[in-house]
FILUM-439079 format. One line per 4 residues: number of its first residue (from 0); their letters; for each residue x, y, z of C-alpha. Coordinates in steps of 0.001 Angstrom, whole numbers, padded with zeros to 6 digits. Example, Ala and Ser with C-alpha at 12.3 -4.5 7.8 and 13.67 -1.06 7.14 Angstrom:
FILUM-439079
0 = as = 012300:-004500:007800; 013670:-001060:007140
***
This chain:
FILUM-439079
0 = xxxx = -020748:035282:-015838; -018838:033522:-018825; -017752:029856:-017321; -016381:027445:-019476
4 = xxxx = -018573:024271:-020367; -015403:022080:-020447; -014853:022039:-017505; -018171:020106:-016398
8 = xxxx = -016139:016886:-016983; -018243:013193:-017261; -017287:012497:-014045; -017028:015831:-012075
12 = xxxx = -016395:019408:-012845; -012636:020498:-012439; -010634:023168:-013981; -007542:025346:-013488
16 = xxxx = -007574:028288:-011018; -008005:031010:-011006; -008943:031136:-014988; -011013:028394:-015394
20 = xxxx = -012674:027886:-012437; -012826:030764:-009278; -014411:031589:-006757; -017029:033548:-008268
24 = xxxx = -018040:030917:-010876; -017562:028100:-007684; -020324:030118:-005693; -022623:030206:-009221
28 = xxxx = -021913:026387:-010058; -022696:025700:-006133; -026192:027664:-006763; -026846:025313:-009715
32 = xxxx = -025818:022360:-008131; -028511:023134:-005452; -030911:023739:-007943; -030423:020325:-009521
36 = xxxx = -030548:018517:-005869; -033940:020129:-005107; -035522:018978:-008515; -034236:015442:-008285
40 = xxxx = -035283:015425:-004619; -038633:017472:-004909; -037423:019495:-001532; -037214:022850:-000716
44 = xxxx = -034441:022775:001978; -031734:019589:001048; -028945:018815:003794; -025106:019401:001660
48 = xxxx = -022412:017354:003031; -019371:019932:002316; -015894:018728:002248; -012655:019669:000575
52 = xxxx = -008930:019017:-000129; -005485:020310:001037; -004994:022734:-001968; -003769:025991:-001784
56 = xxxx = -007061:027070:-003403; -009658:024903:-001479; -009986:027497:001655; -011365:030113:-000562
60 = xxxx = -013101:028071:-002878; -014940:025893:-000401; -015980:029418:001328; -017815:030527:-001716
64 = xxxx = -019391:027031:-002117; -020824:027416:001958; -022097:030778:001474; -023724:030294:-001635
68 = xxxx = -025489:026996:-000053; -026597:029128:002677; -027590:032191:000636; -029862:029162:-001090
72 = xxxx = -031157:027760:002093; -029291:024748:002561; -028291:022767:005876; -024909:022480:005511
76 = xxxx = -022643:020447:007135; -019109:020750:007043; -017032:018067:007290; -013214:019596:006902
80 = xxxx = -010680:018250:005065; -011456:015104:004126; -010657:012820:001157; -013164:011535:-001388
84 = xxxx = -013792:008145:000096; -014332:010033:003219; -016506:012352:002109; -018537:009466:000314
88 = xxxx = -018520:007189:003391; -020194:010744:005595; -023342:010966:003431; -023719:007260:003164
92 = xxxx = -023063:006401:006630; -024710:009910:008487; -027700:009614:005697; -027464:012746:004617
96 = xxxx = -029295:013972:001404; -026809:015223:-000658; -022828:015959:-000449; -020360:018636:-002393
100 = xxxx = -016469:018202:-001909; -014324:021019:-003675; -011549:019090:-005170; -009396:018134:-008547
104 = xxxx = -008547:015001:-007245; -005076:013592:-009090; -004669:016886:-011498; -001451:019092:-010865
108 = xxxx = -001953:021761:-007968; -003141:024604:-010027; -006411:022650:-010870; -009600:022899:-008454
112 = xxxx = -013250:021260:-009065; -016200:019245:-007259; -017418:015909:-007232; -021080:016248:-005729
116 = xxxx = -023512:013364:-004896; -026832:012531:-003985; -027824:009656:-001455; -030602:007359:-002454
120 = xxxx = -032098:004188:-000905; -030235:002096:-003377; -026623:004052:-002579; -025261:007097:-003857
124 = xxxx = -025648:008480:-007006; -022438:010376:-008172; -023762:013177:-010898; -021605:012702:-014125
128 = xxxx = -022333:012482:-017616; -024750:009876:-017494; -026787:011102:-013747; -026942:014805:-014803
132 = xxxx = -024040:016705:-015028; -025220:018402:-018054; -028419:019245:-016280; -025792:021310:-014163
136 = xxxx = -024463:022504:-016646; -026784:024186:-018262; -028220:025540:-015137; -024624:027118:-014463
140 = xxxx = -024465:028883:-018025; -027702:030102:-017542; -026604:031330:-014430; -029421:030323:-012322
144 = xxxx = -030003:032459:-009377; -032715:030098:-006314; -034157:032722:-003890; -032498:034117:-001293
148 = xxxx = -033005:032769:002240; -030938:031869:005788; -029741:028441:005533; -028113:026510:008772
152 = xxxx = -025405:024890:009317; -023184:022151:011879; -019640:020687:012112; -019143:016779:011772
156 = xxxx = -015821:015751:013189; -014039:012205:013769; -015310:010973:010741; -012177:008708:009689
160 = xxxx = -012303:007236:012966; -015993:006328:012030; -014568:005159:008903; -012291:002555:010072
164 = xxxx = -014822:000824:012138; -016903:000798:009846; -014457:-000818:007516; -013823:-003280:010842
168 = xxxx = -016949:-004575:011163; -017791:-005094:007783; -014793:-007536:008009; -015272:-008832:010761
172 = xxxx = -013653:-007308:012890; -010320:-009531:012492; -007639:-009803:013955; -004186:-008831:012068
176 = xxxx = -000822:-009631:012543; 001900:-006463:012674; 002582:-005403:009023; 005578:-002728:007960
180 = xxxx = 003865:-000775:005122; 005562:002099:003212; 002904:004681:002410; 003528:008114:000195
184 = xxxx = 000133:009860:-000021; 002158:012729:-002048; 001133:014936:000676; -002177:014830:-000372
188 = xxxx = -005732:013887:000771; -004369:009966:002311; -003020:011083:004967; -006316:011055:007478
192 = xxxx = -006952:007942:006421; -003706:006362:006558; -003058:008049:009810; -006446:006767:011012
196 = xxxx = -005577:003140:009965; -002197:003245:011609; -003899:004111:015012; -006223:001589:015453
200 = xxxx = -004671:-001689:014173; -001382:-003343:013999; 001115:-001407:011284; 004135:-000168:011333
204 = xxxx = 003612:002468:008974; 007253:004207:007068; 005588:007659:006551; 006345:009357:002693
208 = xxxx = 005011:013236:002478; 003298:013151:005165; 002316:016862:005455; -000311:018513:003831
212 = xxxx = 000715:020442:000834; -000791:021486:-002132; 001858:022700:-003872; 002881:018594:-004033
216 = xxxx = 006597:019469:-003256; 007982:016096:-004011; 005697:014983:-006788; 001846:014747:-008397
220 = xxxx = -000211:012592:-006876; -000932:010854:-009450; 000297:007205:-008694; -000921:005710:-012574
224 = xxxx = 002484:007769:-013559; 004946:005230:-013098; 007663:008189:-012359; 005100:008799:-009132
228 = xxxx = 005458:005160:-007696; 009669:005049:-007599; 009705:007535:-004490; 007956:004275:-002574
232 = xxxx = 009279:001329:-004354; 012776:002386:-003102; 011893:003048:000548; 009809:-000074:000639
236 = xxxx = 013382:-001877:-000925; 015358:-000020:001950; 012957:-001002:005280; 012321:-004204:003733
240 = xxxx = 008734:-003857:004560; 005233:-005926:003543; 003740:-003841:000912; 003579:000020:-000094
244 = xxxx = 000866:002009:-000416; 000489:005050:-003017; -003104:006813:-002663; -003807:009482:-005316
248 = xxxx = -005049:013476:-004593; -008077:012709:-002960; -007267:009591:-001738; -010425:007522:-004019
252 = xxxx = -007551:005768:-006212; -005182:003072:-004127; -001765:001981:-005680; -000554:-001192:-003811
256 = xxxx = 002810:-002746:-003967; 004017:-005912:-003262; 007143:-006595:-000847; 009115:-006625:-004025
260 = xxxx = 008220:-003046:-004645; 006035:-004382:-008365; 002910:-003495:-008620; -000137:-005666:-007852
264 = xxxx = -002738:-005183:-010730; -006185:-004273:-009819; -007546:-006709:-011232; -006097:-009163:-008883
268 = xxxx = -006572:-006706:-005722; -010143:-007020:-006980; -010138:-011034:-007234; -008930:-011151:-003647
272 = xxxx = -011256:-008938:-001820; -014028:-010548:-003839; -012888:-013949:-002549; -013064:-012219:001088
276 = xxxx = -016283:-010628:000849; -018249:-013919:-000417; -017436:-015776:002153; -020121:-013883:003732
280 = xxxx = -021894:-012598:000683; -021517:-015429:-001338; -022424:-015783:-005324; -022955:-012072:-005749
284 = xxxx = -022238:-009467:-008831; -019098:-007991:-009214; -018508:-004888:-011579; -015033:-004363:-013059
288 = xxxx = -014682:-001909:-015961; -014292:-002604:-019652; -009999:-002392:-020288; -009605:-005468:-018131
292 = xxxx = -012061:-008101:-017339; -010305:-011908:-017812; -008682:-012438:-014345; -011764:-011096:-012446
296 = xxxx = -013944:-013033:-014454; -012522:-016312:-014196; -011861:-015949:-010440; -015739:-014443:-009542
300 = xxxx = -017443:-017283:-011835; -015262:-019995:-010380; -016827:-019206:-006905; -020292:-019214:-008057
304 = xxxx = -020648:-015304:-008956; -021030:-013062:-011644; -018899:-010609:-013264; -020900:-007338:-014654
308 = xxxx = -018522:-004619:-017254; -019252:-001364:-017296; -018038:001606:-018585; -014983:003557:-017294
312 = xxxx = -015299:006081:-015140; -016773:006400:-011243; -020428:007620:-012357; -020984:004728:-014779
316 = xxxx = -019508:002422:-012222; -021666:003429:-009331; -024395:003575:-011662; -024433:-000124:-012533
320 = xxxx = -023661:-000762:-009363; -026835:000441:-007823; -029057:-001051:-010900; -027859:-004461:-010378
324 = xxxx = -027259:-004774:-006512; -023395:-005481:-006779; -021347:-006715:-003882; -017950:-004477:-005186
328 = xxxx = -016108:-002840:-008104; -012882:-002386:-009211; -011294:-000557:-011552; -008207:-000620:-013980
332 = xxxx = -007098:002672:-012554; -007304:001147:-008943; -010866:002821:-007796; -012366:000157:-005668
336 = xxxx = -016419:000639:-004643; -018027:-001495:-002573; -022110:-002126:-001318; -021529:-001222:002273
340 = xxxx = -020094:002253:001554; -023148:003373:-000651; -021026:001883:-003456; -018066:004613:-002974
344 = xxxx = -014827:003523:-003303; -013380:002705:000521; -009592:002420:000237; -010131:001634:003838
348 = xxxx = -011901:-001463:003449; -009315:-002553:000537; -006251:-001870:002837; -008144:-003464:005594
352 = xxxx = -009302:-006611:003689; -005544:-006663:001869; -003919:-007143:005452; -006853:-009944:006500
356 = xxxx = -006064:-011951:003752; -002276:-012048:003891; -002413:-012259:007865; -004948:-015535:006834
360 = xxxx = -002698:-016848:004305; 000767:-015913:006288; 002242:-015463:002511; 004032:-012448:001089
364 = xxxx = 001831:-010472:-001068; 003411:-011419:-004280; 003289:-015125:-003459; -000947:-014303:-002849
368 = xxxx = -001210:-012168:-005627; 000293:-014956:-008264; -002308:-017406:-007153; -004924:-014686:-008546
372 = xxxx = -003432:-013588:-011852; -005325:-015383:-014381; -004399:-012853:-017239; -001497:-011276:-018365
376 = xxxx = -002426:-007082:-019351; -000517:-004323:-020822; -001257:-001381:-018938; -002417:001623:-020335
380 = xxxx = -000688:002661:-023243; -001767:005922:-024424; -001644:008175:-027779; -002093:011587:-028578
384 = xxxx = -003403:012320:-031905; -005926:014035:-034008; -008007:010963:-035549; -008776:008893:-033010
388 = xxxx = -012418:008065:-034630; -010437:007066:-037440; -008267:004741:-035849; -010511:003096:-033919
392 = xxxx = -012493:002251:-036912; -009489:000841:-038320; -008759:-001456:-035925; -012220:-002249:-035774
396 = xxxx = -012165:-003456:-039532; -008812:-005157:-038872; -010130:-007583:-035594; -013559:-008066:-037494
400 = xxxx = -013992:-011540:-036802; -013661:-010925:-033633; -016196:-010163:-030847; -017467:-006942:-030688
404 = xxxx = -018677:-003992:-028338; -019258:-000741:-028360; -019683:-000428:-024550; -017153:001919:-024013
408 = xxxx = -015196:002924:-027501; -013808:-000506:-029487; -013908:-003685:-027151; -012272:-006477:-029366
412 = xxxx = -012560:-009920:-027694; -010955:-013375:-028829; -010596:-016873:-026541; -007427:-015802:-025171
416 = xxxx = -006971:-012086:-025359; -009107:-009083:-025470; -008341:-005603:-025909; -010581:-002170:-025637
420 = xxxx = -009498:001935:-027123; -011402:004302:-026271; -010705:008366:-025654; -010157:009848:-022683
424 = xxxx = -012701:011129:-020988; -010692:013632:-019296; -007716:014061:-021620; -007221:014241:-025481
428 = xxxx = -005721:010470:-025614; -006642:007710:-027230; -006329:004786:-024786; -005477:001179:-025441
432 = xxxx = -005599:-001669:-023082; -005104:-005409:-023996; -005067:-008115:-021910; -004429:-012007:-022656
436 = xxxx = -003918:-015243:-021056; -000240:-016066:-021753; 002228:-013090:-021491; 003634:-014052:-025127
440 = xxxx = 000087:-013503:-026883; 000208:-010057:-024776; 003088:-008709:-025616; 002852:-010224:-029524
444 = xxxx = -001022:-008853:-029568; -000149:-005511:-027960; 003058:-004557:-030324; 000712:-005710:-033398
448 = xxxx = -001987:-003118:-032232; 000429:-000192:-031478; 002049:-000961:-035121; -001409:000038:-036721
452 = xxxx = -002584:002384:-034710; 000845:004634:-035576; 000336:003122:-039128; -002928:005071:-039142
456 = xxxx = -002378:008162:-036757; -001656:011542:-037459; 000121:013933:-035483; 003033:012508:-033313
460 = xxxx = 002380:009682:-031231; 003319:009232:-027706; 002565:006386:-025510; 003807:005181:-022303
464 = xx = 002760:001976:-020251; 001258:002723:-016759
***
């Protein structure tokens, strides 16, 4: 069987359907993802978590998965439609072994793929580039074939209900005053959640695409698109409510708006939670990723905690995270992880903590959020072209004097800005970030940097702030 080695991505494998990835190579990668779980485990028969997403290809797909787990002698157990965080919160919190969901998380709706996992002491362990995905890989080409046996299987059920305790508890269980929040899951895999949140505590919630579709009628759910967020920011202007919400595919990626309809950046989403979580866990690690570090950084150190960068992407984050005992991530891209949830992102416990805090504070979320913001960042800005090595040795040359990493592509840092390019790892872009502690040095630093990067670039440039 000829399957394409692209599409084994460096954080999950994810193609287009039928031609890319079917059902036939599914049920073949599925065989090789066993394989790999009962080397790293040293086990003959492995419990799979399975889960999957509303597209119009997941039925079939996920069916080929099952049976080929079964053919392999797996316990399965199939936990429905659920959405990433979900499915990470069911192997972490039901301890089992090992976990497969068939999705392609924010791509358009003819795209389908898996992000798989394995469950150690120290949390999960999300295979990507860096935990074995080319392992995978090369058992999939080879087309690896484990002996045949009867595997078993069982439902799980309830499990967002589950996850909003959970989320509860870890916070104390507090109690929240009644919030209006606008929330347009682009018919995608936020609904449970949101739905499960809006049953057990005290929201008003304005309901955006609320039906399961994946043909996305309305639009992609793919809320870093700014085009993706207006659908929101003008129902959130029209019910004059507290904030918006704007989950991604699979629900692992959490857009939040203010009452003003702006977005609040990650990075102060991050600072606040972090300020919430030490109170009982205090002077621990926090992870943010390499584009923007500044307003974490001076926020986490000034309460007696650490700041730890790490490369982008969910397997490098998770990664550190288990290496260095982290309390919580977060992410440019809005991906927040946290300890209690295995370190899987839990857009529960962010919504959760988000409404704490501004029910504690009795403050409108941009009035909160301003007493964060410590930094002043671009958003990503991004360029398609041909040379990217090139360029980013250019720039490299040109900032010389400044500090220097190689972390994750070109991270360029000075006392009051800092700025990181790096490709894609899941698009041909180049990717440039810069962040700085006055808006002017931003916006002077960030038109300097796109003036010699399309000095330098060939092919035709396109870039567009998210």
């Amino acid at each position: 069987m000829d399957i394409d080695p692209k599409i084994f991505k460096a954080y999950d494998i994810r193609g287009i359907y039928p031609t890319d990835l079917d059902e036939a190579k599914g049920a073949q990668i599925a065989k090789a993802i066993y394989t790999f779980f009962q080397k790293k485990l040293n086990k003959d028969q492995i419990t799979v978590a399975l889960g999957w997403d509303m597209r119009v290809s997941s039925p079939s797909m996920v069916e080929s998965v099952r049976k080929a787990l079964l053919e392999a002698g797996a316990h399965v157990v199939n936990l429905g439609l659920v959405s990433t965080p979900t499915f990470y919160f069911a192997v972490s919190h039901f301890g089992y072994e090992t976990g497969i969901t068939v999705t392609a998380s924010h791509n358009p709706k003819e795209y389908t793929g898996m992000k798989f996992v394995i469950n150690t002491p120290k949390g999960l362990l999300k295979i990507g580039k860096p935990t074995g995905m080319e392992d995978v890989r090369d058992l999939a080409l080879q087309g690896v074939n484990p002996p045949k046996k009867e595997g078993t299987e069982e439902d799980q059920s309830d499990i967002t209900q589950a996850e909003v305790q959970n989320a509860l508890n870890l916070l104390g269980n507090p109690t929240l005053k009644q919030f209006k929040i606008v929330a347009d899951p682009a018919n995608a895999m936020g609904i449970p959640y949101l739905n499960a949140l809006a049953s057990k505590l005290p929201i008003d919630l304005v309901k955006m695409n609320f039906d399961l579709d994946g043909t996305f009628p309305v639009h992609q759910p793919d809320p870093m698109q700014p085009k993706n967020l207006v659908y929101a920011q003008k129902k959130l202007q029209e019910v004059n409510a507290d904030l918006g919400l704007v989950p991604d595919g699979d629900g692992d990626r959490l857009f939040i708006l203010d009452e003003k309809g702006d977005v609040v950046s990650p990075s102060v989403i991050t600072s606040m939670i972090a300020k919430e979580l030490f109170k009982e866990f205090p002077k621990s690690k926090v992870v943010v990723d390499a584009k923007y570090s500044l307003t974490v950084k001076k926020n986490v150190e000034a309460w007696g905690g650490e700041v730890l960068i790490s490369k982008t992407g969910h397997a490098f984050i998770t990664e550190l995270m288990t290496n260095s005992g982290a309390l919580m991530a977060g992410e440019a891209s809005a991906h927040y992880y946290y300890n209690a949830t295995g370190n899987a992102e839990s857009q529960v416990i962010t919504i959760i903590a988000v409404m704490k805090i501004l029910t504690e504070e009795n403050k409108p979320l941009s009035e909160v959020a301003k007493e964060y913001q410590s930094a002043f960042e671009s958003g990503e800005i991004n360029f398609a072209v041909t040379n990217a090595q090139e360029i980013m040795d250019h720039i490299k040359s040109t900032y010389h004097d400044g500090e220097f990493s190689d972390l994750d592509g070109v991270i360029i840092s000075y006392p009051d800005w800092r700025m990181s390019l790096r490709t894609s790892n899941t698009e041909p872009l180049l990717r440039f970030n810069l962040e700085a502690l006055t808006r002017d040095t931003m916006e002077q630093k960030r038109d300097e940097v796109i003036s010699l990067i399309k000095s330098v670039a060939k092919e035709d440039v396109s870039h567009a702030s998210h």
